[in-house]
VEXKOLSE-664104 format. One line per 5 residues: their letters; for each residue y, x, z of N, C-alpha, C, O. Coordinates in steps of 0.02 Angstrom, whole numbers, plus 50000, padded with zeros to 5 digits. Layout:
REM residues N
a> Y:X:Z:Y:X:Z:Y:X:Z:Y:X:Z  ...
//
This chain:
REM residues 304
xxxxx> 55440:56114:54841:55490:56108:54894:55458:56114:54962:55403:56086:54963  55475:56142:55020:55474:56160:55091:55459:56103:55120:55487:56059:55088  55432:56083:55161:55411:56006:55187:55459:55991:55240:55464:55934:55262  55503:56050:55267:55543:56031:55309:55622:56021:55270:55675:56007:55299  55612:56031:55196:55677:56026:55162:55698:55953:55166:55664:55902:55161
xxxxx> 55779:55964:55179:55804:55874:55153:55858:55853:55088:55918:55847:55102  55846:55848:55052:55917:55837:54989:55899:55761:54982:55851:55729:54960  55962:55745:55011:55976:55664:55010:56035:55651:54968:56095:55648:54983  55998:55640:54896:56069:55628:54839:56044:55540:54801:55989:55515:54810  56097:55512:54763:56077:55466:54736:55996:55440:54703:55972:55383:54705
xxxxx> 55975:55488:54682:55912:55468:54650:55867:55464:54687:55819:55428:54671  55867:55512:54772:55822:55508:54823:55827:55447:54847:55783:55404:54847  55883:55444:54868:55901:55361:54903:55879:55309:54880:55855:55265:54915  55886:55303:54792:55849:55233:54762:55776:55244:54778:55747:55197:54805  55737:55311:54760:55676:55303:54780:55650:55291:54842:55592:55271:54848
xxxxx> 55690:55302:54893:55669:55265:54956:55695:55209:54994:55669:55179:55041  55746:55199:54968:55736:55132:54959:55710:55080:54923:55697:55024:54944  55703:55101:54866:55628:55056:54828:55570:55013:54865:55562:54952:54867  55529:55072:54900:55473:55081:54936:55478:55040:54984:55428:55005:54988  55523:55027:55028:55536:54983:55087:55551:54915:55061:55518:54867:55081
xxxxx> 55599:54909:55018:55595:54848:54969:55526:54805:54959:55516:54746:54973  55487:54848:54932:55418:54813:54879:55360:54807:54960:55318:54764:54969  55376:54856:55001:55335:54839:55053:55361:54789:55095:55315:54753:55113  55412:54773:55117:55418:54701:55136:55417:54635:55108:55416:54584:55143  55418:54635:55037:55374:54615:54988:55295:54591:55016:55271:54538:55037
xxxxx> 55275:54650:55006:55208:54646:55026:55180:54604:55092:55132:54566:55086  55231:54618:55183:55218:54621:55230:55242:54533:55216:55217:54500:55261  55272:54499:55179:55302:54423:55201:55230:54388:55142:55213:54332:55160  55196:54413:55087:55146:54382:55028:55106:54392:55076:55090:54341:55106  55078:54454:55097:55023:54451:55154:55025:54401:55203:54970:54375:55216
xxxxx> 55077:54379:55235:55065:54348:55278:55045:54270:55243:55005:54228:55262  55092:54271:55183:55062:54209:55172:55016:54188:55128:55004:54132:55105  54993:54242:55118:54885:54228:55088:54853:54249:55158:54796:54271:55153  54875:54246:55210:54828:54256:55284:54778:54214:55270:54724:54243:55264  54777:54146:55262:54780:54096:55248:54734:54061:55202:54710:54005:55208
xxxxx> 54726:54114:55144:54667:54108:55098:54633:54148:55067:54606:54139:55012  54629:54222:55120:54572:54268:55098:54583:54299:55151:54636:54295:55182  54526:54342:55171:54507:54382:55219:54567:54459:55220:54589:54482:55167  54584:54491:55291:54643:54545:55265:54601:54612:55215:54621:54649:55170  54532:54601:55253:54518:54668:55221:54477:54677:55151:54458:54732:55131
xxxxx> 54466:54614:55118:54437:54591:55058:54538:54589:55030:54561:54640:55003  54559:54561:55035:54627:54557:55013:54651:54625:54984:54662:54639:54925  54657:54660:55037:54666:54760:55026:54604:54769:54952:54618:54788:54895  54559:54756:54970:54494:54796:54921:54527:54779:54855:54541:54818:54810  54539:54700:54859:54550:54668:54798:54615:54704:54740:54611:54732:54685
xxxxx> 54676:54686:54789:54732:54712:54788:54738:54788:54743:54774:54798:54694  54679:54849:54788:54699:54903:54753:54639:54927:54702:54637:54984:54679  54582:54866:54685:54542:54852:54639:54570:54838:54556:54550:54853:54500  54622:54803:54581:54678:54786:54499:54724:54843:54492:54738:54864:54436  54754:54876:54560:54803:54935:54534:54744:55002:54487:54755:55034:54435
xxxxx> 54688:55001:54530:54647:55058:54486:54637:55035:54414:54645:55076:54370  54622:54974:54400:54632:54952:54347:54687:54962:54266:54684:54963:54205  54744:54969:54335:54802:54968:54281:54827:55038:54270:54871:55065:54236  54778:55056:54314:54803:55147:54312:54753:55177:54265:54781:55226:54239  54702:55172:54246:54638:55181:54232:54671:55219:54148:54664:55277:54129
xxxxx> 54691:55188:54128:54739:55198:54050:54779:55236:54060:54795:55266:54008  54804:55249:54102:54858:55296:54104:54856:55373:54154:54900:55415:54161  54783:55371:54185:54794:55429:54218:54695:55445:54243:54665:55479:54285  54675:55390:54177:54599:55427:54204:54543:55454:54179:54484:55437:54184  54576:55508:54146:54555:55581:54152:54552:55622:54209:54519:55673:54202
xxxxx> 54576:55613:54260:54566:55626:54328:54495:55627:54344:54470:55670:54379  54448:55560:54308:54392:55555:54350:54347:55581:54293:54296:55546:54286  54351:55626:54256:54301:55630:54216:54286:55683:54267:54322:55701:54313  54196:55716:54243:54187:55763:54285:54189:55841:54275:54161:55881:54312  54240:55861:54204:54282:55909:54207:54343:55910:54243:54369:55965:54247
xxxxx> 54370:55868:54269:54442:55861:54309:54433:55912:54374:54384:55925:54410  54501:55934:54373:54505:55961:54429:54516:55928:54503:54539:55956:54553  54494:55867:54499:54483:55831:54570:54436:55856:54591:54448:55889:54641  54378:55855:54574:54310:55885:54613:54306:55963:54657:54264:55986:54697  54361:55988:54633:54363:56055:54667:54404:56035:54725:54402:56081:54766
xxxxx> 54445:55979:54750:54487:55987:54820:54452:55899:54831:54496:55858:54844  54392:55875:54828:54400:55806:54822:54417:55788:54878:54445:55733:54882  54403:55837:54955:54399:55809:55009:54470:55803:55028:54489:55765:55072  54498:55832:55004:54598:55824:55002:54608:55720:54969:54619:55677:55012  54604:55706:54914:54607:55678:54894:54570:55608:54922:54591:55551:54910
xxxxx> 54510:55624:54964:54455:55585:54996:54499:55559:55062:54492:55500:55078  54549:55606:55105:54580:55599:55169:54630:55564:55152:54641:55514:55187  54681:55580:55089:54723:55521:55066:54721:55466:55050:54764:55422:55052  54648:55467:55025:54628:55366:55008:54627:55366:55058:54672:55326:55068  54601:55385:55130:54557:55349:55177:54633:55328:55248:54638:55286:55292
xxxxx> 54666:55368:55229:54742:55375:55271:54763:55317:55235:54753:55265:55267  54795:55309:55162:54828:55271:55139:54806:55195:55119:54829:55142:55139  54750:55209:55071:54736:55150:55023:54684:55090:55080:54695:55031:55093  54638:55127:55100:54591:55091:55145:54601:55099:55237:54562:55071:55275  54656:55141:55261:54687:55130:55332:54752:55109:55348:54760:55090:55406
xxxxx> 54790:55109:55318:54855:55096:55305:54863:55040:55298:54878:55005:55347  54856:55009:55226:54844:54956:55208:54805:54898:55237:54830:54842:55243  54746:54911:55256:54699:54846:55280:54733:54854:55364:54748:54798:55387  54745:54903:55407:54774:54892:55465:54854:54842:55454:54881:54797:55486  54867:54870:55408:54951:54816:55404:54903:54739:55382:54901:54693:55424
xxxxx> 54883:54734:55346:54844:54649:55357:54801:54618:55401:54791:54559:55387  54779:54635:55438:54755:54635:55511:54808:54627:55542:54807:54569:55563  54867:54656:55559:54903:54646:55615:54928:54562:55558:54906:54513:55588  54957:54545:55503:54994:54501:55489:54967:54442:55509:54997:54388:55515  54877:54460:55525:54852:54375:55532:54879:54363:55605:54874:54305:55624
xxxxx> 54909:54413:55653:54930:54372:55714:54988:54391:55744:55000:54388:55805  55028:54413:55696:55113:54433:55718:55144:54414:55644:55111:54402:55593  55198:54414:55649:55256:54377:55595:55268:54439:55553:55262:54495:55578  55287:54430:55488:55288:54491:55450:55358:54549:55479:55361:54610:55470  55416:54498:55522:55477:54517:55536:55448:54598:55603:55459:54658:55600
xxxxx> 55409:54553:55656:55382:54611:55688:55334:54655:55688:55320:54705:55720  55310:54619:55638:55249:54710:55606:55298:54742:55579:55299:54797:55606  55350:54736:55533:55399:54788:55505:55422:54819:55565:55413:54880:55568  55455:54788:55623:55498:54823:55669:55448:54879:55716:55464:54928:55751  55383:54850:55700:55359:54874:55779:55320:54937:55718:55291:54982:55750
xxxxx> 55317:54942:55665:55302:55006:55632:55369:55042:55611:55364:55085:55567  55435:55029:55642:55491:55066:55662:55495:55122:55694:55546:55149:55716  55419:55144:55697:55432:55169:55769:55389:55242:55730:55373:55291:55764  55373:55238:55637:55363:55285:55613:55400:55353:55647:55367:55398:55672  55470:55353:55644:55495:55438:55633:55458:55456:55706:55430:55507:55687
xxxxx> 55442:55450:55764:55413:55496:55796:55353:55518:55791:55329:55569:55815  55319:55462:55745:55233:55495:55736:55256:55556:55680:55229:55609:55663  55312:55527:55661:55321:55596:55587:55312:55654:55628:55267:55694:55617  55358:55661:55680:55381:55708:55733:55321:55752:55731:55304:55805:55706  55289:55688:55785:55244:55709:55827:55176:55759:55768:55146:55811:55783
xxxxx> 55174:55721:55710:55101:55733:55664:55125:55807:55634:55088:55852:55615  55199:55806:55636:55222:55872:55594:55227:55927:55629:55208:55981:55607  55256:55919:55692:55249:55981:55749:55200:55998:55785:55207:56049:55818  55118:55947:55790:55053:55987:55804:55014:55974:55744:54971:56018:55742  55007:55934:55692:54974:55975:55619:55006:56020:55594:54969:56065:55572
xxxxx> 55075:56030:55585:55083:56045:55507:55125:56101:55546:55163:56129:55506  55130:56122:55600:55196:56184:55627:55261:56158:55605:55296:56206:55589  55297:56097:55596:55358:56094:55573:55418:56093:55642:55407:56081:55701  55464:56105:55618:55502:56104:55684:55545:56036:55697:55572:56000:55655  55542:56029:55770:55582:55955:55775:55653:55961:55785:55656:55991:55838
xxxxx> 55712:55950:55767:55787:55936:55775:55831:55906:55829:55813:55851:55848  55873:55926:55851:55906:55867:55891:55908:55827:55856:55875:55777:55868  55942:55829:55806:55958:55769:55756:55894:55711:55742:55897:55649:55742  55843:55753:55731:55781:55687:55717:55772:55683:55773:55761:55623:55783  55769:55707:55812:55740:55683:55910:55810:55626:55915:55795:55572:55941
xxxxx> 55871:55632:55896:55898:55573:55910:55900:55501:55884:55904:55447:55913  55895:55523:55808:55888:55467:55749:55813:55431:55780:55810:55370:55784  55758:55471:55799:55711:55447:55812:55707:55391:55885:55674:55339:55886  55739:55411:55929:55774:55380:55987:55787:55317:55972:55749:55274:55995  55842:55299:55932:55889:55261:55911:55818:55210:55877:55814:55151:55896
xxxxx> 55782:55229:55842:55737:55209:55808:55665:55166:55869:55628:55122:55848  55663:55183:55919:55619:55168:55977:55659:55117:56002:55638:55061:56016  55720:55135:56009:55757:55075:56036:55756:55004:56000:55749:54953:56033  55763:55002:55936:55763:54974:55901:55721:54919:55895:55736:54860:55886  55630:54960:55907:55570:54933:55917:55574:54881:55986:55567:54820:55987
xxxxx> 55589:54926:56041:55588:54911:56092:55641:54846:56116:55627:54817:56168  55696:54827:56081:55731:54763:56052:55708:54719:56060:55712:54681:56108  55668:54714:55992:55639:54674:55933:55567:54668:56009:55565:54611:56034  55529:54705:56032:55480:54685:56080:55513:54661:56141:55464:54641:56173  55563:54650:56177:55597:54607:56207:55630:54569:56201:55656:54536:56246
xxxxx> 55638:54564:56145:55681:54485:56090:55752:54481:56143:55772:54427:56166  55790:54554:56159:55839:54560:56176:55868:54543:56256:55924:54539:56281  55775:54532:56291:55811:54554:56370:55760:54599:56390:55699:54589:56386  55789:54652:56413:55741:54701:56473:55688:54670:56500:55629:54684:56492  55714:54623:56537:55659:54608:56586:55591:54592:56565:55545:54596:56605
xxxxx> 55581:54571:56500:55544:54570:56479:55486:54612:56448:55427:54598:56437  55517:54661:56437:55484:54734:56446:55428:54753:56489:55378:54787:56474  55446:54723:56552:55411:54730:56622:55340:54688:56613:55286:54701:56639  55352:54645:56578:55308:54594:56564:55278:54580:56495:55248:54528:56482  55288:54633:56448:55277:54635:56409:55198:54633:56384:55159:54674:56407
xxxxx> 55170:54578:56330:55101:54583:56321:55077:54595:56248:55081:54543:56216  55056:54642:56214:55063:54646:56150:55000:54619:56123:54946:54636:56147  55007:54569:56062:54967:54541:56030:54916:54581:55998:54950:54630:55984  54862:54593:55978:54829:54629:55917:54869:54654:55870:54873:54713:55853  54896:54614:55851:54926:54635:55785:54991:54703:55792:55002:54748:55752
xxxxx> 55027:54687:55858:55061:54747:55861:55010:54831:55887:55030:54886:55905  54974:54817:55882:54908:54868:55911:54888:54908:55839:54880:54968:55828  54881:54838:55784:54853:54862:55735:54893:54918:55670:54874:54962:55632  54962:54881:55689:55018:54924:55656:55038:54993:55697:55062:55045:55675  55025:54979:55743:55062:55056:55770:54995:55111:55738:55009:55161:55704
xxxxx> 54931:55094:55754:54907:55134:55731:54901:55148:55639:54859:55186:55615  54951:55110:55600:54947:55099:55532:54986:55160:55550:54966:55217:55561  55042:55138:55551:55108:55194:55568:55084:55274:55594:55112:55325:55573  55034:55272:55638:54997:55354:55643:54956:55360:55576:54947:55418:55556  54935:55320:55548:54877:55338:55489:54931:55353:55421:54905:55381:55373
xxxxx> 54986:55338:55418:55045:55313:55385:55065:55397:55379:55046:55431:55331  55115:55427:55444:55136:55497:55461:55079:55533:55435:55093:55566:55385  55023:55537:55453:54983:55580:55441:54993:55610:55355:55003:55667:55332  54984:55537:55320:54976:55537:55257:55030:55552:55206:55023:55555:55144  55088:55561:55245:55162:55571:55226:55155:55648:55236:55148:55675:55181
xxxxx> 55154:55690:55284:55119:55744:55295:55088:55799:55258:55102:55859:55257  55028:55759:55220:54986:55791:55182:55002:55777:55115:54972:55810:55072  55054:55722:55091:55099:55725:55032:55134:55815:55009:55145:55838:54953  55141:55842:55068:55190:55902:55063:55149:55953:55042:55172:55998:55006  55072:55952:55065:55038:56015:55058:55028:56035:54963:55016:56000:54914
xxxxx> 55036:56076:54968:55035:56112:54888:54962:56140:54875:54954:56197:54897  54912:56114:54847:54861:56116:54847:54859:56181:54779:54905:56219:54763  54786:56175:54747:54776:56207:54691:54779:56164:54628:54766:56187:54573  54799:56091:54639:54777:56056:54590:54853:56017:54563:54871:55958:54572  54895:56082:54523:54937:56063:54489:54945:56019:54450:54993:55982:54439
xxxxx> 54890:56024:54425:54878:56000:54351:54892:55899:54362:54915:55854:54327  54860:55905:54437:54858:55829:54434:54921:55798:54483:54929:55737:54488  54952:55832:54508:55026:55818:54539:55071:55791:54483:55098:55737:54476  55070:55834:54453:55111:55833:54386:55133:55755:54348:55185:55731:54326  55048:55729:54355:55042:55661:54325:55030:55629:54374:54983:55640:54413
xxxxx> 55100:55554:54385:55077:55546:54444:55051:55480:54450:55057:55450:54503  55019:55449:54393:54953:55417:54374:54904:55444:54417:54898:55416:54472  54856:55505:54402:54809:55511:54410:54809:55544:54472:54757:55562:54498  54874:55554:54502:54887:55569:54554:54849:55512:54621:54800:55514:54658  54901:55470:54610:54876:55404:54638:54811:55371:54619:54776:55336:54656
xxxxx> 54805:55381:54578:54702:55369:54536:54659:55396:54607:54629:55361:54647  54665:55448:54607:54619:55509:54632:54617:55479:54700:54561:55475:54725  54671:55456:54736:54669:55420:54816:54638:55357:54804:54592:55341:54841  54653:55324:54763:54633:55240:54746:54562:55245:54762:54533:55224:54812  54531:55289:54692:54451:55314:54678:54412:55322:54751:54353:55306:54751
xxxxx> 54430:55338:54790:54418:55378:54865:54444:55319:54915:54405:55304:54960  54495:55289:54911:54509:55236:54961:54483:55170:54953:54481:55128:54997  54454:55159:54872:54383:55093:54867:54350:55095:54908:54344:55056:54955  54313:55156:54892:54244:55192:54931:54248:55143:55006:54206:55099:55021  54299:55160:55042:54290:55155:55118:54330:55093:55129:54340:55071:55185
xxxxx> 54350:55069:55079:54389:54995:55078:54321:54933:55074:54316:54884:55112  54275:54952:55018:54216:54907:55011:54159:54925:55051:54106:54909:55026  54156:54965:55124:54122:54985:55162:54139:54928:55204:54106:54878:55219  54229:54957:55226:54245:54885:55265:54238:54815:55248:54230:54776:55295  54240:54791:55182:54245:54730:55179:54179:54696:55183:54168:54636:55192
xxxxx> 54135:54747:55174:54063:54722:55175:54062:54697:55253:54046:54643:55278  54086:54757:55280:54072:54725:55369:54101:54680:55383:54079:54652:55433  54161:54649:55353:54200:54589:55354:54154:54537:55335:54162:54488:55371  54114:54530:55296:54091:54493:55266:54026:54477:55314:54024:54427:55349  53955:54540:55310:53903:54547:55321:53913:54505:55433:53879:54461:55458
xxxxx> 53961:54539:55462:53947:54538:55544:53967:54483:55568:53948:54474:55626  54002:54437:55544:54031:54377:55582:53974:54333:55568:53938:54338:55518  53968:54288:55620:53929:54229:55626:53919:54170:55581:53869:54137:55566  53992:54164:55561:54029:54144:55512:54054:54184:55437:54107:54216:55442  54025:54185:55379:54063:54237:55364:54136:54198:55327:54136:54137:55320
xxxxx> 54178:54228:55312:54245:54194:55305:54247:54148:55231:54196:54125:55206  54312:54141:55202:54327:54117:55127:54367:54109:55087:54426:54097:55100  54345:54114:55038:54421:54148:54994:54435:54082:54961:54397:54056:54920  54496:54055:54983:54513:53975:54960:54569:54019:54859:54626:54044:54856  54528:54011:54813:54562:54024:54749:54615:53977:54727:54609:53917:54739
xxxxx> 54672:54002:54692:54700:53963:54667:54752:53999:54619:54730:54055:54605  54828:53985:54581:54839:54029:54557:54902:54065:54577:54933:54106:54544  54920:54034:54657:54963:54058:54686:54925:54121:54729:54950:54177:54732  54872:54106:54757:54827:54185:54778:54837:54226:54715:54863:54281:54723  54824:54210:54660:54818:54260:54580:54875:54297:54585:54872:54359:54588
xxxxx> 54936:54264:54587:55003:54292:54589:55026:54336:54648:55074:54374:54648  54994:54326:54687:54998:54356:54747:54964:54436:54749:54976:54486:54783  54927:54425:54707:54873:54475:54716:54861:54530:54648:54822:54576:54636  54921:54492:54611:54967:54531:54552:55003:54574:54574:55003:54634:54563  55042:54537:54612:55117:54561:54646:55097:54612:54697:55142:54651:54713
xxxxx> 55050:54618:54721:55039:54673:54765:55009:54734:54766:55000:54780:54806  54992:54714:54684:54950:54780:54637:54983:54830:54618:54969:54890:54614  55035:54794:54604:55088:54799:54541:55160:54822:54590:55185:54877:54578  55177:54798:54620:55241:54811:54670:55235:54849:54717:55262:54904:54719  55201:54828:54758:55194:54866:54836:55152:54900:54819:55187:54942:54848
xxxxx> 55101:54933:54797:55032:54975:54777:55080:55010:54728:55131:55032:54755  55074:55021:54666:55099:55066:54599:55178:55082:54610:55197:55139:54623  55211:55038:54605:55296:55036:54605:55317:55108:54678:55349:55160:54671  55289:55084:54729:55301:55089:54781:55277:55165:54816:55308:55203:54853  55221:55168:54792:55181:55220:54804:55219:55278:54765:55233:55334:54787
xxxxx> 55234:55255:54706:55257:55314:54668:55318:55339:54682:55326:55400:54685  55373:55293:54693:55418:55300:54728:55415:55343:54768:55432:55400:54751  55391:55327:54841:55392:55362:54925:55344:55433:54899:55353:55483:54933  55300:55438:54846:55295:55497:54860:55341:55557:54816:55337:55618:54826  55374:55532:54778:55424:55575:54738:55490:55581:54793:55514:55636:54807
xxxxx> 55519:55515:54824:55542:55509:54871:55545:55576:54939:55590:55607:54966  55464:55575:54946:55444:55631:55014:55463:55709:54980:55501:55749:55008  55429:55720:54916:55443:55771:54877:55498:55794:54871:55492:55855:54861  55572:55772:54872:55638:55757:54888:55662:55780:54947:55694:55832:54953  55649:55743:54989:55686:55732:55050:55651:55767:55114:55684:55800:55155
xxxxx> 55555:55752:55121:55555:55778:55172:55515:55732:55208:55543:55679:55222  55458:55739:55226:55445:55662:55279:55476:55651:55310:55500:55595:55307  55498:55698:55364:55548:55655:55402:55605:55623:55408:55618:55579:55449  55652:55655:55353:55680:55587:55324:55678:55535:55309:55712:55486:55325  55623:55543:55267:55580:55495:55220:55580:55433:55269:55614:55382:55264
xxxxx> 55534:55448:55314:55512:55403:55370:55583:55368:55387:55581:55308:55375  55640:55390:55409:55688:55342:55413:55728:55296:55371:55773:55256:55385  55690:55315:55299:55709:55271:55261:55663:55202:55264:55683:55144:55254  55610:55220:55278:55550:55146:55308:55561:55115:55339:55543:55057:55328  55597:55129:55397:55633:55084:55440:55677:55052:55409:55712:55021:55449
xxxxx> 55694:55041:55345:55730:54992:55327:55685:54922:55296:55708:54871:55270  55622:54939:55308:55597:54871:55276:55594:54820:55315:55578:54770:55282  55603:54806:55381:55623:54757:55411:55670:54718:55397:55668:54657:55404  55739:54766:55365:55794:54728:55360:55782:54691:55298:55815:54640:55294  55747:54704:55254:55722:54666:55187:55666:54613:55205:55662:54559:55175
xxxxx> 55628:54629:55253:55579:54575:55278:55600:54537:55296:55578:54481:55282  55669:54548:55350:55700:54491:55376:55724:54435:55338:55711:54376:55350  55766:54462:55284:55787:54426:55234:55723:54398:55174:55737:54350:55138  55684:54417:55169:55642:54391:55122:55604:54327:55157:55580:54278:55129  55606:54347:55238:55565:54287:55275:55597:54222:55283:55571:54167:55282
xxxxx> 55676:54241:55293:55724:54198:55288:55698:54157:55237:55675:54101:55248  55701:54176:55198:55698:54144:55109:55634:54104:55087:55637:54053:55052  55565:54136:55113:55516:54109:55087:55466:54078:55137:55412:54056:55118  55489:54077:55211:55455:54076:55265:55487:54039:55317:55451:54022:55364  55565:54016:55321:55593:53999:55351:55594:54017:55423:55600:53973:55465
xxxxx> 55588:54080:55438:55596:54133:55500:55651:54179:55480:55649:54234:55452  55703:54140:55504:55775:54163:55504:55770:54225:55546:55718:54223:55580  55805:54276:55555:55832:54319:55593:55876:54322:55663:55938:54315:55663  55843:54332:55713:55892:54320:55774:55932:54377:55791:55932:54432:55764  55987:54345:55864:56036:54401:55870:56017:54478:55890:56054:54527:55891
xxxxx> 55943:54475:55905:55915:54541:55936:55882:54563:55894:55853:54613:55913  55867:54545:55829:55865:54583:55761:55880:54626:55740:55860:54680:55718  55965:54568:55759:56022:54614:55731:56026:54682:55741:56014:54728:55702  56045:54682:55802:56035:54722:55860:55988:54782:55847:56000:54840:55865  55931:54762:55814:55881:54816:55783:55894:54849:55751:55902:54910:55756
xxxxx> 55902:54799:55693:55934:54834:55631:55993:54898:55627:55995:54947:55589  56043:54877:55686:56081:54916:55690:56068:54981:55720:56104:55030:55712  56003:54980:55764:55993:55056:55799:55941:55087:55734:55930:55148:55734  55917:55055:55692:55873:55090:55648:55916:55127:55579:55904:55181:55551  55969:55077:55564:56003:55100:55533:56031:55168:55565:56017:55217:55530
xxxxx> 56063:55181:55615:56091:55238:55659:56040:55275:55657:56064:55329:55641  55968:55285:55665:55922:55339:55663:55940:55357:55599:55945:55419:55598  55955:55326:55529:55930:55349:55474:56012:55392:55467:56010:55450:55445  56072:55366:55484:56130:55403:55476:56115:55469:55508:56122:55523:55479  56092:55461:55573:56107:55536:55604:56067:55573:55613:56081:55617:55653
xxxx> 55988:55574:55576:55942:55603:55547:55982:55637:55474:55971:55693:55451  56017:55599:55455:56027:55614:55366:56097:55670:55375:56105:55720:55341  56140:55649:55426:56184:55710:55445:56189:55789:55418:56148:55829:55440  56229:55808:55380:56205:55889:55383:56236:55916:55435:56228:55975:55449
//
């Protein structure tokens, strides 16, 4: 399929909405193992058990007849975009913003889609996504004034909103290079070893970082065990990693990144509610307010 194609029918829709589901999932458990392991030992760990569970089901990939070795450096840019930048930047920002505004303030995906697709990839931009995307900034820009202007003026952003926006460029990029049609059919096909092949490649530079997590502080940190971390660290293997992944990229295959991307903007509205529930960070009226301009990007992006 065309990377600028969009077919938005029932089966696309569950798959992207899935993905936003299991990742706000992820963005409210993260926040609350902040708490008892390091973010970027957490990530290593996390997609240490998904290779695991994939290993049976898709790894023949790594033998060294596979046709990974002929495009590895394709496969090398997707771990390093997805599994080990993506990921450990979204847990970094959670240790010092609320899971509700790392979702909102990585709202602000559909223009990096824009932006990554019309000087990488030659795609063309729309009124329609230039507006949905609009609607989508606004949204952000809300949720970062907790619903007055003036505050805008005065606006001071924590680390953590620093760390997500640039998740969100490492994020587009990698949505992007989902589309390219390589030589290596064979392993698209299966989308086990599909996801294997990034995992394999996003360790690599995941246990580079965690070493420096570990090795440079003065202090080095600590992993408080127990078997609510265990479950935690199940659930994020297993849901947000495998479930999720597989999803958004059959999802992109479908629809299109830039669609795609406006379907992400819905994981706030699931964060919100999950934080409600397990975190007791209810949702305020300028949420709302969010919710409603992000939702409107995704209607009038999806428009024919």
């Amino acid at each position: 399929m065309n990377a600028s194609s969009q077919r938005l029918d029932l089966r696309t829709v569950l798959l992207l909405t899935t993905a936003p589901l299991l990742w706000a999932g992820n963005a409210v458990v993260g926040r609350i193992a902040s708490d008892w392991i390091p973010p970027v030992t957490f990530n290593l760990l996390r997609w240490s058990i998904a290779l695991l569970v994939l290993l049976p089901l898709g790894g023949w990939v790594l033998r060294r007849s596979s046709p990974l070795w002929r495009e590895w450096r394709y496969y090398a840019l997707l771990g390093l975009l997805a599994i080990a930048g993506y990921n450990t930047l979204q847990y970094l920002a959670l240790h010092t913003s609320s899971p509700l505004n790392v979702t909102l303030v990585a709202s602000s995906m559909p223009v990096w889609m824009l932006l990554v697709g019309r000087i990488g990839f030659g795609a063309a931009v729309t009124a329609k996504a230039l507006v949905g995307a609009a609607l989508s900034l606004g949204g952000v820009a809300v949720v970062l004034s907790q619903g007055e202007l003036a505050r805008l003026l005065q606006l001071q952003f924590v680390a953590g909103d620093g760390w997500i926006l640039l998740a969100a460029f490492s994020w587009a990029w990698y949505s992007w290079l989902l589309t390219r049609r390589q030589g290596e059919a064979e392993i698209r096909q299966d989308w086990a070893a599909f996801l294997l092949a990034q995992i394999a490649f996003g360790l690599i530079a995941s246990a580079g970082l965690s070493a420096g997590e570990w090795l440079l502080p003065a202090e080095p940190p600590q992993i408080v065990w127990s078997w609510q971390l265990a479950a935690v660290l199940l659930f994020v293997a297993l849901g947000p990693a495998l479930i999720a992944y597989r999803c958004w990229g059959a999802g992109v295959g479908r629809a299109g990144p830039t669609l795609a991307s406006f379907f992400s903007n819905m994981t706030p509205l699931f964060a919100a509610l999950l934080s409600a529930a397990l975190l007791g960070e209810p949702p305020r009226l300028y949420h709302v307010v969010a919710f409603a301009l992000i939702v409107g990007g995704i209607v009038v992006s999806a428009r024919r």
